[in-house]
RODO-2510 file (C-alpha; in nm, 4 decimals, decimal comma):
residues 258
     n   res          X          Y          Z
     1     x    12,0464     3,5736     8,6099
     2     x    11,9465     3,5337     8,9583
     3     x    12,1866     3,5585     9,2372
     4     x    12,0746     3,3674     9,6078
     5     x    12,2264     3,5843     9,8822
     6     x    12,2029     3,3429    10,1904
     7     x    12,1568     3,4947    10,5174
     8     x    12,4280     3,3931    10,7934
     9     x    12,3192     3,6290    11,0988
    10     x    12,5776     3,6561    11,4352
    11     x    12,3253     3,7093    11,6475
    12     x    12,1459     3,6478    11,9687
    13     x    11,7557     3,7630    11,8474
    14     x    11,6701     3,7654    11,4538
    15     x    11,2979     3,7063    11,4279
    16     x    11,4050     3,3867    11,2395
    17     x    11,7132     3,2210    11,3326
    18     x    11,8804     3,4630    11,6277
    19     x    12,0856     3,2462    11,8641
    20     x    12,1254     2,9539    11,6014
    21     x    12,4656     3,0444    11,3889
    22     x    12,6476     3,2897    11,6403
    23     x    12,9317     3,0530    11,7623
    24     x    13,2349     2,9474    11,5451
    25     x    13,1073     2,5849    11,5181
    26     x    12,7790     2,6996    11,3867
    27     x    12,8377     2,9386    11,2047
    28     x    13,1417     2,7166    10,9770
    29     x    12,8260     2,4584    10,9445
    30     x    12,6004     2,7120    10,8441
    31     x    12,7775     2,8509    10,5766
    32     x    12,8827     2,5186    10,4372
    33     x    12,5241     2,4365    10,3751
    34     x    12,4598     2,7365    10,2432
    35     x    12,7411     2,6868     9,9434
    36     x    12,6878     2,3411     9,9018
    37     x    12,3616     2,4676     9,8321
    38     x    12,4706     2,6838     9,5629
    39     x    12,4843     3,0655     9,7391
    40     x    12,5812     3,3028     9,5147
    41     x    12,6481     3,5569     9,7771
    42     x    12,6778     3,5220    10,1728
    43     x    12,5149     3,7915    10,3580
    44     x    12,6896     3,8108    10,6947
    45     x    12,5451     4,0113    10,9900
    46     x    12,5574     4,0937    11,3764
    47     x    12,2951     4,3436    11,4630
    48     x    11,9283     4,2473    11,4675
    49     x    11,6912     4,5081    11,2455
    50     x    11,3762     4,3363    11,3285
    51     x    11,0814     4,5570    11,4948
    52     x    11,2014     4,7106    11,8343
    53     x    11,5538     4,4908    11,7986
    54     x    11,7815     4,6425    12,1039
    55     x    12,0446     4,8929    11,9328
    56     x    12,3806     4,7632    11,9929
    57     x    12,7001     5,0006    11,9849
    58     x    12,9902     4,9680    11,7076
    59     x    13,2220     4,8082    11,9998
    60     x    12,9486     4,5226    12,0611
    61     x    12,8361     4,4844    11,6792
    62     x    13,2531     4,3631    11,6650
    63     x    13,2905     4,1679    11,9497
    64     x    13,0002     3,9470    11,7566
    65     x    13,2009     3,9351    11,4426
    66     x    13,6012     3,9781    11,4491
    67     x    13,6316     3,5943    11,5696
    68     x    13,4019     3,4829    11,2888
    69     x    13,4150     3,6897    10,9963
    70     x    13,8120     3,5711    10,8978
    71     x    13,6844     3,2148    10,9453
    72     x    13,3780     3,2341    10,7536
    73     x    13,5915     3,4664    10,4616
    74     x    13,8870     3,2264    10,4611
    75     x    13,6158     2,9197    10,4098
    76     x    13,4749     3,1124    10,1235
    77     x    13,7954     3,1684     9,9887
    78     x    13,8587     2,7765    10,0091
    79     x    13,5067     2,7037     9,8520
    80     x    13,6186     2,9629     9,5585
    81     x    13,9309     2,7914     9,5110
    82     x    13,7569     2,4500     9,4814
    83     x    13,5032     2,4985     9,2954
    84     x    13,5751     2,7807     9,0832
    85     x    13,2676     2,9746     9,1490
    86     x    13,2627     3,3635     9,2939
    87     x    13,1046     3,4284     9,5914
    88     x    13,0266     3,7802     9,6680
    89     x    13,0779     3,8393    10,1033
    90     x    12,8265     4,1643    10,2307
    91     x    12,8373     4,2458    10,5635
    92     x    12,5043     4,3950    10,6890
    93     x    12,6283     4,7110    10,9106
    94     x    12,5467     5,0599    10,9830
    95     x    12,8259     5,1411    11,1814
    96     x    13,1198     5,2702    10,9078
    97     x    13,4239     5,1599    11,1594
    98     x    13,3068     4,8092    11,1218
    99     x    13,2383     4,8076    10,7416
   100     x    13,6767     4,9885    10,7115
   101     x    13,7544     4,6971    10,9023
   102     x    13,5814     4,4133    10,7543
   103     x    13,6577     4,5485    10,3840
   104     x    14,0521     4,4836    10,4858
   105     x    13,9665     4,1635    10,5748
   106     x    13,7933     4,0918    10,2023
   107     x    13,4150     4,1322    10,2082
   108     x    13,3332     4,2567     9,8953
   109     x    12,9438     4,4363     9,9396
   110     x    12,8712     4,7132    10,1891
   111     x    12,5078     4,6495    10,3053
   112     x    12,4250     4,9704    10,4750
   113     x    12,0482     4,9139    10,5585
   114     x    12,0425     5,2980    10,7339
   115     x    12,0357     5,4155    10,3584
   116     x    12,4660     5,5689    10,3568
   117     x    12,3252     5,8698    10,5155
   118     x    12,6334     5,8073    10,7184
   119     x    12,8981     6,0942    10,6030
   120     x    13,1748     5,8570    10,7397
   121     x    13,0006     5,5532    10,5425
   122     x    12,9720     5,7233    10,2283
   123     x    13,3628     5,8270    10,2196
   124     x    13,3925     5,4246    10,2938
   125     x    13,2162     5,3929     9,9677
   126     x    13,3657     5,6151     9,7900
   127     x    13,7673     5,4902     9,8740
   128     x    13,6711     5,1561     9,8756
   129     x    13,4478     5,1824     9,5317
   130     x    13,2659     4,8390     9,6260
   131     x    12,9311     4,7458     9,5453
   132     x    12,6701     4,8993     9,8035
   133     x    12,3251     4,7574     9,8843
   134     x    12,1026     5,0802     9,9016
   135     x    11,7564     5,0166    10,0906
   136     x    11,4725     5,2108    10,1506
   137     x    11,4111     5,2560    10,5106
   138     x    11,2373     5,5346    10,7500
   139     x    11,4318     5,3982    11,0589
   140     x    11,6675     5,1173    11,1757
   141     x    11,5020     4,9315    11,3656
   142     x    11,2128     4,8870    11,2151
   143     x    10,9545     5,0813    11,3726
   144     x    10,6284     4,9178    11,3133
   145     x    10,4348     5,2137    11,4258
   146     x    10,6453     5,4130    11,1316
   147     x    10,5223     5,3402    10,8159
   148     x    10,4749     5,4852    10,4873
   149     x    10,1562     5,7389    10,4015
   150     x     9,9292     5,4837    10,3305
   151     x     9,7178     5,7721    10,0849
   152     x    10,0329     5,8143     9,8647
   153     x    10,1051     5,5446     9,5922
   154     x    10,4110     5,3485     9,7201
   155     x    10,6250     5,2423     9,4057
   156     x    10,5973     5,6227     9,3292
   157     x    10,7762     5,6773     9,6569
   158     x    11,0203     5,4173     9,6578
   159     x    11,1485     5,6008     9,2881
   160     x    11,1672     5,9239     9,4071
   161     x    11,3568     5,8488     9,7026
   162     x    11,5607     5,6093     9,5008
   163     x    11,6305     5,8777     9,2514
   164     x    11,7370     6,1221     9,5121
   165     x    11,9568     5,9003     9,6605
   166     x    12,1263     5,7954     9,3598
   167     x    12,1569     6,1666     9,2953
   168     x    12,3122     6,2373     9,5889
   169     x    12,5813     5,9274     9,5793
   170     x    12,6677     5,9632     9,2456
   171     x    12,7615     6,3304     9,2814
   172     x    12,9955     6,2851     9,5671
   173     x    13,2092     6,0039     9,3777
   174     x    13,0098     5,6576     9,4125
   175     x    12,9995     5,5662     9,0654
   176     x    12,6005     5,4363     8,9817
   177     x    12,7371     5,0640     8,8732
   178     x    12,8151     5,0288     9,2173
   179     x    12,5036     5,0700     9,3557
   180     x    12,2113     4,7899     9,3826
   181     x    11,8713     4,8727     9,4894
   182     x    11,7056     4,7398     9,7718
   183     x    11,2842     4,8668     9,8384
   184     x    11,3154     4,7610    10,1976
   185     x    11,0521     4,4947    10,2449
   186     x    10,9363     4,5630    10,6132
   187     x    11,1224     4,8410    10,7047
   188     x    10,8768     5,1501    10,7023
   189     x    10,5776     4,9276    10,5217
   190     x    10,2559     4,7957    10,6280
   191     x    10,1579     4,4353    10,5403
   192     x     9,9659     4,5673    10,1987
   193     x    10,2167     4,7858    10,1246
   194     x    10,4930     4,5310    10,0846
   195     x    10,2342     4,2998     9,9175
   196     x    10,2175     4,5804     9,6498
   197     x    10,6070     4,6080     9,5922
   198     x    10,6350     4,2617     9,5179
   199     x    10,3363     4,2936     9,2816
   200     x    10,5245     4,5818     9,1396
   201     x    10,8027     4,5342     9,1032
   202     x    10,8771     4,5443     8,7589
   203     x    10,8057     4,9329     8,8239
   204     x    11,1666     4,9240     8,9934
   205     x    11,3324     4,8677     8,6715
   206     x    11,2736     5,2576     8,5641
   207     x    11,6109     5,3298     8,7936
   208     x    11,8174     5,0996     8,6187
   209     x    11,9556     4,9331     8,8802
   210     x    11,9813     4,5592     9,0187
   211     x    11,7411     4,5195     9,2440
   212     x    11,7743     4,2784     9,6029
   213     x    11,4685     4,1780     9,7722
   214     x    11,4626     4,0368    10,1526
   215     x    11,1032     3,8842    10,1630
   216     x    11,2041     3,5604    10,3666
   217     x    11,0080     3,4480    10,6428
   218     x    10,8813     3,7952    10,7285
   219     x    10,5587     3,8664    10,8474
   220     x    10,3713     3,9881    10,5164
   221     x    10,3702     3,6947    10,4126
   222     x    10,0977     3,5446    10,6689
   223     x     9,8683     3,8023    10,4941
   224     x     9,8783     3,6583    10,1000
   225     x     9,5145     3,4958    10,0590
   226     x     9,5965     3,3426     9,7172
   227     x     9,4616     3,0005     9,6981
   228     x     9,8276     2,9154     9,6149
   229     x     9,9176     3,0696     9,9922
   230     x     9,6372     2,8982    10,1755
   231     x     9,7541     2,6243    10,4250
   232     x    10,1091     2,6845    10,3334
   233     x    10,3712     2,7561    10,6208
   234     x    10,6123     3,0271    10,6093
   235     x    10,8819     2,8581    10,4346
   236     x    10,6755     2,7721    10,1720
   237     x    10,5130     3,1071    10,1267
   238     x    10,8823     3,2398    10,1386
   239     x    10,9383     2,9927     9,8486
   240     x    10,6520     3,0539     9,6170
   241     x    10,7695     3,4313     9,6127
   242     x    11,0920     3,3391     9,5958
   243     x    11,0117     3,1445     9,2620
   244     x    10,7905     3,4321     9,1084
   245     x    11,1077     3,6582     9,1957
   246     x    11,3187     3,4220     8,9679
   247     x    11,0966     3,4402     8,7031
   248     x    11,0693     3,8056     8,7190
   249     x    11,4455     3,8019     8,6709
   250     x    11,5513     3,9874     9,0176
   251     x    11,9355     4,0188     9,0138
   252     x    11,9621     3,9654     9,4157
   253     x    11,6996     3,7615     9,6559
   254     x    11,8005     3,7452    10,0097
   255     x    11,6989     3,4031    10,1803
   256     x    11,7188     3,2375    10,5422
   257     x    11,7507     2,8831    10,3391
   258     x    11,7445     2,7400     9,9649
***
């Protein structure tokens, strides 16, 4: 069954909501919406990874969060209590001294979008034994003059460095149930290419693995020329991928809004 992991970003300059949800008030609101709307998971983070973001230091990435994070993790907690429903908390962070912290606090998913190339990340992982979001990437920030060969066939790729990585994790103690799957929509692609993951991605299902797709709002999505797409905005593209995701039984979609 599929699981909605809503997106509440802490910062000043997301392509699609930076600025909006990155004070207390906001940010409670936010989330509320986002359960009430029936979240499954809340995907909480404070560093932009659009194209050519600014890099921010571990020091700033926390100033952004360690107000917020307790309040938004103690109003989940509430919400839990309430309604009897789990809500999974993932905090989308490269920098390991953040994740340590924020897993004593009680988030439950380390979203590592660098790929836990990070020695001091992967030891995280491997005390902690959470769930990890692994995603494809060939840089953080995206780079959008750094993309994948274009000659080579990309689902082929996305396996084999899947399958390394999984290699790799599982021999230094993360244990493979742990581990969901992410292609990296954006990150490394061109427009076609991420066209062709979502048109493929029943491929993904060779690594046994859940799998978590981020397709909302981003910029692919202008370039689907399916009469279904034509004259439709970018929430509704978001949405009519969003459904065929459903259908296609994706464990994880990642969404600004539901």
């Amino acid at each position: 069954m599929t699981k909605f992991a809503a997106i509440i970003n802490l910062t000043p300059d997301s392509f699609s909501d930076g600025g909006q949800f990155n004070q207390k008030e906001t940010a409670l609101n936010h989330l509320q919406n986002l359960l009430d709307s029936g979240a499954d998971m809340i995907d909480i983070g404070a560093e932009s990874t659009r194209p050519n973001a600014d890099i921010i230091t571990t020091d700033q990435e926390w100033q952004r969060i360690t107000d917020i994070l307790p309040l938004l993790i103690d109003k989940i907690k509430k919400f839990e209590k309430e309604s009897g429903k789990k809500i999974e908390i993932s905090l989308d962070s490269y920098h390991p001294d953040n994740i340590y912290k924020a897993i004593n606090l009680g988030i439950d998913v380390i979203n590592d979008v660098s790929g836990f190339d990070n020695k001091e990340m992967q030891k995280i992982a491997i005390k902690s034994q959470k769930k990890l979001i692994l995603m494809h990437n060939l840089g953080v920030p995206s780079n959008p003059d750094i993309i994948m060969d274009k000659n080579l066939d990309i689902m082929k790729q996305l396996i084999q460095w899947a399958e390394n990585k999984i290699r790799i994790l599982t021999k230094i103690g993360i244990k493979k149930e742990n581990i969901i799957f992410d292609p990296g929509i954006g990150f490394g692609k061109d427009h076609q290419q991420n066209i062709d993951i979502i048109n493929r991605i029943d491929e993904l299902r060779i690594l046994n693995l859940p799998l978590y797709i981020g397709h909302s709002r981003k910029r692919f999505l202008n370039y689907l020329e399916n009469d279904e797409f034509i004259g439709k905005n970018i929430d509704q593209r978001t949405d009519i991928i969003t459904d065929y995701l459903v259908q296609k039984n994706i464990e994880y979609i990642r969404i600004h809004k539901l």
